[in-house]
BADO-461019 format. One line per field, with one value per residue: residue in three letters; x, y, z of N, C-alpha, C in turn. Coordinates in nm, 2 decimals, always signed. Each point is the difference from the previous one (the first is absolute). Example, Ala and Ser with C-alpha at 12.3 -4.5 7.8 and 13.67 -1.06 7.14 Angstrom:
BADO-461019
code: (ALA, SER)
n_px: (+1.32, -0.04)
n_py: (-0.57, +0.11)
n_pz: (+0.78, -0.07)
ca_px: (-0.09, +0.09)
ca_py: (+0.12, +0.11)
ca_pz: (+0.00, +0.00)
c_px: (+0.09, -0.08)
c_py: (+0.12, +0.11)
c_pz: (+0.00, +0.08)
END
This chain:
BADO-461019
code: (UNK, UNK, UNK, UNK, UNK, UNK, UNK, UNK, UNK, UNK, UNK, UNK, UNK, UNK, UNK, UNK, UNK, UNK, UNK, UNK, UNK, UNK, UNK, UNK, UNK, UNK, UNK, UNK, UNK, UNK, UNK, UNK, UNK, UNK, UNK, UNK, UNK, UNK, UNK, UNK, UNK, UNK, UNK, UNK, UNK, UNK, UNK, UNK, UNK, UNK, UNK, UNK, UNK, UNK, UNK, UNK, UNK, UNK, UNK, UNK, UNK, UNK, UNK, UNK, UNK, UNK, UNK, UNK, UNK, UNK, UNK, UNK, UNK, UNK, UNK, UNK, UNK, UNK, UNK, UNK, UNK, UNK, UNK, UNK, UNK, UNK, UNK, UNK, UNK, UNK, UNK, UNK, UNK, UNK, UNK, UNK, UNK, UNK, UNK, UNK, UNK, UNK, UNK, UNK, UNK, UNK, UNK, UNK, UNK, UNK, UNK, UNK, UNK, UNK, UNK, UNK, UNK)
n_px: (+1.61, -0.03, +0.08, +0.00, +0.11, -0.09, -0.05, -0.17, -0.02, -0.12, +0.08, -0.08, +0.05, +0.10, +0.02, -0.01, -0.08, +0.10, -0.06, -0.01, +0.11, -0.04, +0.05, -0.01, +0.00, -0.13, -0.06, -0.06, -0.01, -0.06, +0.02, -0.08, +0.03, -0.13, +0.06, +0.03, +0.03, +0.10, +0.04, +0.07, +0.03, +0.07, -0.11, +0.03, +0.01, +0.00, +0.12, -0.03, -0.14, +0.04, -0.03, +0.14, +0.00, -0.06, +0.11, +0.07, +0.00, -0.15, -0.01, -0.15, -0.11, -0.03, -0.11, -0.02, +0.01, -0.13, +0.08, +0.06, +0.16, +0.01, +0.03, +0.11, +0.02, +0.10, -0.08, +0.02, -0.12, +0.02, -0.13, +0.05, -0.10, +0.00, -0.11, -0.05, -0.15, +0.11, -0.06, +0.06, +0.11, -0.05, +0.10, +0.05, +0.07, -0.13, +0.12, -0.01, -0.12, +0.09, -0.16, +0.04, -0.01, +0.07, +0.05, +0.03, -0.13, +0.03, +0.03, +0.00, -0.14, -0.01, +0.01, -0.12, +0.10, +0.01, +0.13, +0.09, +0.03)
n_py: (+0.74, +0.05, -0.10, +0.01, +0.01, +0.10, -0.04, +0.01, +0.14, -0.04, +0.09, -0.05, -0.05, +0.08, +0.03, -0.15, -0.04, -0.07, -0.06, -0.02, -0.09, -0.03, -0.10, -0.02, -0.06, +0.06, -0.04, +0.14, -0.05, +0.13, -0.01, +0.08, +0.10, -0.01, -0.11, +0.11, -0.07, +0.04, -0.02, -0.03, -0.01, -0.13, -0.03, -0.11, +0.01, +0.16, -0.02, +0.08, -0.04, +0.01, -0.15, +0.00, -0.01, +0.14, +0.01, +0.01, +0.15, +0.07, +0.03, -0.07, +0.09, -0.10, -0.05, +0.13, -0.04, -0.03, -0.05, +0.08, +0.04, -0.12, -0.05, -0.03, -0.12, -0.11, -0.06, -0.10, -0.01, +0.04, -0.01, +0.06, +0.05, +0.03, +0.00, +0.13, -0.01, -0.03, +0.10, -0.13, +0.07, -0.06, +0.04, +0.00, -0.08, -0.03, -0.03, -0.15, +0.08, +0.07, +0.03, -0.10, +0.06, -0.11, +0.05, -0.03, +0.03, +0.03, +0.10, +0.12, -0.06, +0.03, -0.13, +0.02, +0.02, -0.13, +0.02, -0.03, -0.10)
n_pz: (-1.47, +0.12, +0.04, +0.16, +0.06, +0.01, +0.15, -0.03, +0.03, +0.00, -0.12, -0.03, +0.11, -0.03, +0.16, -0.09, +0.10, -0.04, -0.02, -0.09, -0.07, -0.15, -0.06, -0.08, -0.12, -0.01, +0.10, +0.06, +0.12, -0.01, +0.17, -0.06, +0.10, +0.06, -0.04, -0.06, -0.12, -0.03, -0.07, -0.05, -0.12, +0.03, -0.11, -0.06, +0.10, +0.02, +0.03, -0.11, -0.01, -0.10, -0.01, -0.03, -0.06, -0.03, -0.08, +0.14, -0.06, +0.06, +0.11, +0.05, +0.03, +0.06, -0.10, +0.03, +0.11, +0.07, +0.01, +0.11, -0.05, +0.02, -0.11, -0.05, -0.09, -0.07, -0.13, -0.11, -0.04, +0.12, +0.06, +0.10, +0.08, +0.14, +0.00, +0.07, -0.07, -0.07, -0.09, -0.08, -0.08, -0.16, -0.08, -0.12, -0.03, -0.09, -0.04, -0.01, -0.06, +0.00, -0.04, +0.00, -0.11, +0.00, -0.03, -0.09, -0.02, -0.06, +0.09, -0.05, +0.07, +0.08, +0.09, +0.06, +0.12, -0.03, +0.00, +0.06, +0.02)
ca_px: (+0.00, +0.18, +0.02, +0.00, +0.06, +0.04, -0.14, +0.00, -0.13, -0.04, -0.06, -0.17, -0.02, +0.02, -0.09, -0.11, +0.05, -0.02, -0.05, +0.07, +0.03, +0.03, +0.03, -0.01, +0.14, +0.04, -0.09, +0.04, -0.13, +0.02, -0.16, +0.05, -0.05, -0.14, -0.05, -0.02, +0.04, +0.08, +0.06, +0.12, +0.07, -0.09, -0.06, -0.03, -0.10, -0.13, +0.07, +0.05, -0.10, -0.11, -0.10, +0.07, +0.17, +0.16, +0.12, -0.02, +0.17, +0.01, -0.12, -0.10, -0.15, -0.06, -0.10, -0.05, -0.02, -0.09, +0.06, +0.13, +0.10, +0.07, +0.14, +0.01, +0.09, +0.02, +0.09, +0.09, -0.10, -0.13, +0.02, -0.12, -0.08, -0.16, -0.06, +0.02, -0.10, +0.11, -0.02, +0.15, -0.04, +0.10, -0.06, +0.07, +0.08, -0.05, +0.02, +0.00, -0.08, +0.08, -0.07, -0.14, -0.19, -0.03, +0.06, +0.11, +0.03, +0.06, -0.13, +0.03, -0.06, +0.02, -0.14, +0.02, -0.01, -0.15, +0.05, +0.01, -0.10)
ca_py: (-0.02, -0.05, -0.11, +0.07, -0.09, +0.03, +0.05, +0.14, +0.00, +0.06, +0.10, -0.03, -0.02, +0.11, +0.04, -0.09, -0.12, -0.09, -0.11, -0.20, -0.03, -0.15, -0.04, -0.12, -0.04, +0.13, +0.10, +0.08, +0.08, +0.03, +0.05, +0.09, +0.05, -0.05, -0.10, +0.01, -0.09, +0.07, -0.13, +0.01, -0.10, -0.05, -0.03, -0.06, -0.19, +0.11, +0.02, +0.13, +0.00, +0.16, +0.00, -0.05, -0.06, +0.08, +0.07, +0.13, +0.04, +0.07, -0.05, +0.04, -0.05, -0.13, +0.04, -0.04, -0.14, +0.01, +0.00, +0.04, -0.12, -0.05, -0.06, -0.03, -0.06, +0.02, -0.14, +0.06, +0.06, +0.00, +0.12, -0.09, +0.05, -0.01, +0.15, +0.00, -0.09, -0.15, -0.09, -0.01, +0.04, -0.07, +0.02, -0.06, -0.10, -0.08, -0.10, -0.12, -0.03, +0.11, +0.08, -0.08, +0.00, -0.18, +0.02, +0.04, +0.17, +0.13, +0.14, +0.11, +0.07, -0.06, -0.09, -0.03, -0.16, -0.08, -0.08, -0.11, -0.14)
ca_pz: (+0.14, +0.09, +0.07, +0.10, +0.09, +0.17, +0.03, -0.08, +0.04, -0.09, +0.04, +0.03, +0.09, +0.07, +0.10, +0.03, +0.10, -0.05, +0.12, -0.09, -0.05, -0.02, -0.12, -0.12, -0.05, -0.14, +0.06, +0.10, +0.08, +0.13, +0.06, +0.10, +0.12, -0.04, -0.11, -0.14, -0.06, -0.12, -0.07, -0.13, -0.06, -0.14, +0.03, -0.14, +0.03, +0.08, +0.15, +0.04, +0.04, -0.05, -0.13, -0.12, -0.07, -0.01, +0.10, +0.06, +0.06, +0.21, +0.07, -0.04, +0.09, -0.04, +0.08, +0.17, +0.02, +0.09, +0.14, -0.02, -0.02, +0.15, -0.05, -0.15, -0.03, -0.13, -0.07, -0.15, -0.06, +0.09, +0.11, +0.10, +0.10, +0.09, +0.05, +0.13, +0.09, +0.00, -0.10, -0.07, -0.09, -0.08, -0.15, -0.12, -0.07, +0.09, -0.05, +0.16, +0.11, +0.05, +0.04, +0.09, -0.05, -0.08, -0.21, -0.02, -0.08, +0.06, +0.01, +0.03, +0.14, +0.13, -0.03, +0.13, +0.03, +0.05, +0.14, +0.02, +0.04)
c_px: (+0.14, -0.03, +0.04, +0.09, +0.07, -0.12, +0.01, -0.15, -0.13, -0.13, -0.16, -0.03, +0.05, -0.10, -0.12, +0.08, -0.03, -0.01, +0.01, +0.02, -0.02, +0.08, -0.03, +0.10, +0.00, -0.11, +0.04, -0.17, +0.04, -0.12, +0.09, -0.10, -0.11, -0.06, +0.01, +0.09, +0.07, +0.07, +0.05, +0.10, -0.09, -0.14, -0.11, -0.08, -0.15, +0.11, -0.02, -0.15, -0.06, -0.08, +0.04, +0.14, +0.13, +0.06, -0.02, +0.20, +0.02, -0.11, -0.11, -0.04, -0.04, -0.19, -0.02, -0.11, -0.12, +0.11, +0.18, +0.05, +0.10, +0.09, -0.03, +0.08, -0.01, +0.08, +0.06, -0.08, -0.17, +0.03, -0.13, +0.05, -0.04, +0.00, -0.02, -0.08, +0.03, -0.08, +0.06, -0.10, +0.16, -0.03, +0.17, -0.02, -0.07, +0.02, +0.04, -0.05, +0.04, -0.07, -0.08, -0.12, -0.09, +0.03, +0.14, +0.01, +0.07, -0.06, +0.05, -0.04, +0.04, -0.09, +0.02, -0.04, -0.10, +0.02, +0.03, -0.03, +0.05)
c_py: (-0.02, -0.02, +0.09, -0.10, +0.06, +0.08, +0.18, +0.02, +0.01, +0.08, +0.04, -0.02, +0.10, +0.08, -0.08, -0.12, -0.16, -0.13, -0.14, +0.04, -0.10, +0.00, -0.08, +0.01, +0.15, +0.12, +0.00, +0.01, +0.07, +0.04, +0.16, +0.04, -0.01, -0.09, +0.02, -0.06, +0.01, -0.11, +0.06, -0.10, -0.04, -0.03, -0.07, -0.09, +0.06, -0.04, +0.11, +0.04, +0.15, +0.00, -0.03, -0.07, +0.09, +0.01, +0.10, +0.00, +0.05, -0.07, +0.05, -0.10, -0.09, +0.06, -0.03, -0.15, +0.02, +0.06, +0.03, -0.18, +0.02, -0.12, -0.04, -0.09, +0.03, -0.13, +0.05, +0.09, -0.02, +0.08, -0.04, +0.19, -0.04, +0.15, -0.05, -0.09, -0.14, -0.05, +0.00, +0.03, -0.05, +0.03, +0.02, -0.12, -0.15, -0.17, -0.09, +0.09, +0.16, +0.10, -0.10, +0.02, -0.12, +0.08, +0.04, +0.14, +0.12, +0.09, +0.08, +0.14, -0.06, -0.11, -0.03, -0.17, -0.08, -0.06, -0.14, -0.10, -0.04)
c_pz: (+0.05, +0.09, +0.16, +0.07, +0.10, +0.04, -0.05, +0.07, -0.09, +0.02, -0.06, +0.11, +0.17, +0.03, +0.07, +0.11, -0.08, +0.17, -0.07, -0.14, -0.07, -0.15, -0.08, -0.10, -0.09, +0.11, +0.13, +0.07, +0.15, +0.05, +0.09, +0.16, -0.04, -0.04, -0.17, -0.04, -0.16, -0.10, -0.14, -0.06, -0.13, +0.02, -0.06, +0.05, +0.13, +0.11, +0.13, +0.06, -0.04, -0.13, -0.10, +0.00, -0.02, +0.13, +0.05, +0.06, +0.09, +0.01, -0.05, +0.12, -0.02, +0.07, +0.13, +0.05, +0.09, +0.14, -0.05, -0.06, +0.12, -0.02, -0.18, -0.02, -0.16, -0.01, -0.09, -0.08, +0.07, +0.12, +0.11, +0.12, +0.08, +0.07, +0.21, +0.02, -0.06, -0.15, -0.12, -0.17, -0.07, -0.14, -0.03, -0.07, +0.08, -0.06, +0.08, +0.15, +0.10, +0.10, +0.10, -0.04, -0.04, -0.14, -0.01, -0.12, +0.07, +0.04, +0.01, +0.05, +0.12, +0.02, +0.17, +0.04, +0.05, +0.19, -0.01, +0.09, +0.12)
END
């Protein structure tokens, strides 16, 4: 691997409208024009929300969601969504509690949210 220190485009993503961005300390999520939802990096703790643990070096699809994605964030090893009709979806690294699910397991599907209080 090498290291990038000056903006570089990348190119998986040429010709596609990217609409957010987010980061975590080893993962990448983007939502592109539409709502579809792409993510890369590490992926050891299901960050990356495609069913498993590997790494991914471009992007890949995160499965489609009931409803487009309409923002993303990202912790150190977790990842959070909400789709248009506002409902928040959370899966990585679910240790002290990270995902809001009441556990602290980890998931590596997406686990939709209960709402808060």
């Amino acid at each position: 691997m090498v290291d990038v220190f000056v903006p570089r485009q990348i190119a998986a993503l040429q010709g596609k409208t990217v609409t957010h961005v987010a980061c975590g300390d080893t993962h990448t999520l983007i939502v592109l024009e539409g709502g579809r939802m792409l993510s890369f990096g590490r992926g050891t703790n299901g960050q990356l929300g495609v069913g498993g643990s590997k790494d991914s070096l471009v992007p890949v699809e995160v499965e489609r969601l009931a409803s487009p994605v309409s923002g993303v964030a990202c912790g150190a090893e977790h990842s959070l969504c909400v789709t248009t009709d506002g409902t928040a979806y959370a899966w990585g690294w679910g240790r002290y509690g990270n995902l809001g699910s009441g556990s602290n397991e980890d998931l590596c599907g997406r686990g939709k949210g209960k709402g808060g209080g």
